[in-house]
Every structure is written in C-alpha cells, then in structure tokens.
C-alpha positions as CSV (number, residue, x, y, z in Angstrom):
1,X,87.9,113.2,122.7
2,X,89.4,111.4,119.7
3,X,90.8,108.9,121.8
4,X,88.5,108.0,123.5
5,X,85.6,107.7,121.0
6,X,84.3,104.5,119.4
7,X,85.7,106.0,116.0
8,X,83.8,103.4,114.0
9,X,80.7,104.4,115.6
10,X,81.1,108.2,115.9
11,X,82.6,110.3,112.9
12,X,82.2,113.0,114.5
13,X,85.7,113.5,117.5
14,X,87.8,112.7,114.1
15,X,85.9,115.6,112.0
16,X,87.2,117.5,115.4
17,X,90.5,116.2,115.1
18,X,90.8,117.1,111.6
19,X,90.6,120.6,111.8
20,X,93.6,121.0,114.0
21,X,96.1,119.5,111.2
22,X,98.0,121.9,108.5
23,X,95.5,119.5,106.1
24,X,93.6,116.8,106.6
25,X,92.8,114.8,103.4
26,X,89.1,113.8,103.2
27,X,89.9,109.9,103.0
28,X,92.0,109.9,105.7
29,X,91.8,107.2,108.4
30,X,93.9,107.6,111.9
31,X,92.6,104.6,114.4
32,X,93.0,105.5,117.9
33,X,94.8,106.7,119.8
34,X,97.0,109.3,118.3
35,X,99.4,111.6,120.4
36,X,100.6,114.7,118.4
37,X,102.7,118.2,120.0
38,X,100.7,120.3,117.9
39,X,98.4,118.9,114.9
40,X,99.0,122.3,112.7
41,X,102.9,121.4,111.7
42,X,101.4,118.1,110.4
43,X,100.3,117.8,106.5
44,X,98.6,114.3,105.4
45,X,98.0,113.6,101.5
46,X,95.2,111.6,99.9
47,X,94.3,108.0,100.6
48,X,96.4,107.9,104.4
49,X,96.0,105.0,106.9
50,X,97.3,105.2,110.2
51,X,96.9,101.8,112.3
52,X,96.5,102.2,116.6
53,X,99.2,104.4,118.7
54,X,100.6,106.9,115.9
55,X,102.8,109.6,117.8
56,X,104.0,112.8,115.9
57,X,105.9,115.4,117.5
58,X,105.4,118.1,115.6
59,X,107.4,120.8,116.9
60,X,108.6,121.1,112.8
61,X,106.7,120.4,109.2
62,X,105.5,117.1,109.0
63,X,104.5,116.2,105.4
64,X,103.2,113.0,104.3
65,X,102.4,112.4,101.2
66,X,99.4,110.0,99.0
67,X,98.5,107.0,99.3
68,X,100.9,106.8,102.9
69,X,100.1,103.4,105.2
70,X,101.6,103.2,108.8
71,X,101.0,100.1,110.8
72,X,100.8,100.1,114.3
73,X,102.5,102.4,116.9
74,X,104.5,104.5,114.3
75,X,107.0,107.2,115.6
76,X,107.4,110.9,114.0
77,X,110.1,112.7,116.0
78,X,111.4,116.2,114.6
79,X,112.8,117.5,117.7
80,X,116.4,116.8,118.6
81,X,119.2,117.9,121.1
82,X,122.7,118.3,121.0
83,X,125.1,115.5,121.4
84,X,127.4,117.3,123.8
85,X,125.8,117.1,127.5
86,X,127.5,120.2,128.2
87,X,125.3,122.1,125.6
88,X,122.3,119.9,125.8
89,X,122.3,120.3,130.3
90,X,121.2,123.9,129.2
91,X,118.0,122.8,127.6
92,X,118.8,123.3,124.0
93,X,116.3,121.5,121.6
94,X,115.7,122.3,118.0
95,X,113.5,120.7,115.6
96,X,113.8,119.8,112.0
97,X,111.3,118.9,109.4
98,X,110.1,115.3,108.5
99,X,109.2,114.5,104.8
100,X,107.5,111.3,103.7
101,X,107.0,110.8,99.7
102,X,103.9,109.3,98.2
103,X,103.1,105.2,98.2
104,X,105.1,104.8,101.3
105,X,104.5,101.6,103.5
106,X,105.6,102.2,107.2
107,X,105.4,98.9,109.0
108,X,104.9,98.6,113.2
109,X,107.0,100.0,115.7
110,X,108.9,102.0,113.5
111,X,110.7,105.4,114.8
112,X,111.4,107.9,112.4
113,X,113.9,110.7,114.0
114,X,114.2,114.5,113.2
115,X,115.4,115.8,109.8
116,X,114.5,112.5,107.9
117,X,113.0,112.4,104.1
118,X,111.8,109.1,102.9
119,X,111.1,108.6,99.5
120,X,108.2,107.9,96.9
121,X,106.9,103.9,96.6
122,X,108.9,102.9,99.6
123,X,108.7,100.3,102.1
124,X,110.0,100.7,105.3
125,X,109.8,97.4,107.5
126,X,108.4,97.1,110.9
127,X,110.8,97.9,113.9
128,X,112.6,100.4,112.0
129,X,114.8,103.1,113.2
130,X,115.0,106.0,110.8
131,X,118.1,107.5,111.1
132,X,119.2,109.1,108.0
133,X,117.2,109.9,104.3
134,X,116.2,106.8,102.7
135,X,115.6,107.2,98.8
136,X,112.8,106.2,96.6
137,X,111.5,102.4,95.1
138,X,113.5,100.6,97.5
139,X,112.7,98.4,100.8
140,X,114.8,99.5,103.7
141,X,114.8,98.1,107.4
142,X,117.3,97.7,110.7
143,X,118.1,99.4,113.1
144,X,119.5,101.6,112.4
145,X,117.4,101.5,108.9
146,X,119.0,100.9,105.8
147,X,118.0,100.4,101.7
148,X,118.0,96.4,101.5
149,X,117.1,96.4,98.2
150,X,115.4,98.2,94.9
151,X,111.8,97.6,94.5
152,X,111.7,96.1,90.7
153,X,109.0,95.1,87.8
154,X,109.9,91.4,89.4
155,X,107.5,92.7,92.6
156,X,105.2,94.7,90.7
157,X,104.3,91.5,88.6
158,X,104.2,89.3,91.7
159,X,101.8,91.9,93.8
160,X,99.8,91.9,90.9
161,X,99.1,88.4,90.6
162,X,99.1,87.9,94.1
163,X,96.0,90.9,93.4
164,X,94.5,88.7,91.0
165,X,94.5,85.7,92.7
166,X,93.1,87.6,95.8
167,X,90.0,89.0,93.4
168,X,89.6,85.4,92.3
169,X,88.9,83.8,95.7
170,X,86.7,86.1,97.2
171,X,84.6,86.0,94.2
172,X,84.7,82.4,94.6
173,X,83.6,82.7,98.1
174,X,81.2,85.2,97.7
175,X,79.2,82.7,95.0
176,X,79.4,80.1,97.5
177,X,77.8,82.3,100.2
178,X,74.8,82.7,98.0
C-alpha cells in the first residue's frame, strides 16, 4: 500500500506502515518504496530521512538512531551465511544485529552488511560497502568502507558559514519575490 501511494498526498499508507516497526518516530520521513523482511526488528530515532528504494532486511535488531539521513537506495543486510560452501549448501543463515549512532549521514547506494555498528556524527559516502564497524566523528567511504578522515571544528565552522550564507540568500530572494 505504502509503495504504491502518492505519499505526499496521502499520510495515511505511511501511518499503516508505521505501526509494523519496533518504533516509528513521529517525524519520520521514508519516500517510497521501501522493502523490509519484517518491520518489527527495525527501531528509527527522531528526526529520520530515508530518500527512494531503502531495503532492510531485518531478520536481526536494526537500530538507528536521531537525526539519521539516508540517500537514495540504501542497503541494511543483517543476515549472513557461512563462508565454507560445504556448510553454507546446507542452508545455514544467521543474522546479526545492525546499529547506526545518532547524526549519521548515509549517502546513495550504500550497502551496509550484517553485524555492523556505525558511529555517532558520521558520514558515510555514497557507494559504500560497510564491511566492518566504523567509529564515531569521522567520514569513511570505499569499497570496502573505510575512516578517511576525523570530522574536526575546521568543518563545523565551514558548515556553519556555509549555513549562514545559505540563510542570507534566501532571505535575499525572498525580499525580491515581494
């Protein structure tokens, strides 16, 4: 139902939606479509954005945390299988938990596999693989995904200004509008 709605239009196939998650924050925003396993095994904080073709397979926990962003077509994966063909030919899958921290920008395309934590105020850039824990305040990207360097003051200031500057035009804009 979700999927097919106009979303913008009609509230109500996301209030539906909702209901099936572990918890669904009230400001949360998923556009269409969304594929999930399950809906109860996923947990979304405050203030989260999900852009078009979000996947979770949520055959384990999936918590995200405040003020999460994912850009488009974002992967969750917690189940897994065995390495050894021998083992995973008799159909053995298990699943392990995904944890993402608060302030986390996921950019496009990005897979995130089975078992992985990501830290608080973390970016992780677009085309991502997720292989392994990746800590807090830093950027990390590749495949597979890797810390490319601390976030620092140095950005904070920048973004800030950048902010500023932003606030500035529009309201120049907006006066000339009138």
């Amino acid at each position: 139902e979700f999927n097919d709605s106009k979303f913008w239009e009609d509230k109500k196939p996301f209030a539906n939606l909702k209901k099936f998650f572990g918890h669904a924050a009230k400001d949360m925003t998923i556009t269409p479509p969304f594929y999930c396993d399950r809906g109860d095994m996923i947990s979304f904080g405050e203030h989260f954005y999900s852009n078009t073709g979000l996947t979770i397979l949520d055959d384990n926990k999936v918590t995200i945390g405040n003020n999460v962003y994912f850009g488009p077509h974002v992967s969750i994966f917690c189940p897994n299988h065995p390495v050894s063909a021998e083992v995973r030919s008799t159909g053995l899958e298990y699943e392990l938990p995904v944890t993402i921290g608060d302030d986390v920008w996921v950019g496009g395309n990005v897979t995130i596999n089975p078992g992985v934590t990501i830290g608080n105020d973390t970016v992780i850039g677009s085309g991502s693989v997720v292989t392994h824990n990746i800590p807090s305040h830093v950027v990390a990207a590749g495949v597979p995904c890797k810390v490319i360097r601390p976030i620092t003051a140095k950005d904070n200031d920048y973004w800030k200004q950048q902010l500023q500057e932003y606030i500035e035009d529009k309201k120049k804009f907006t006066e000339k509008q009138r």
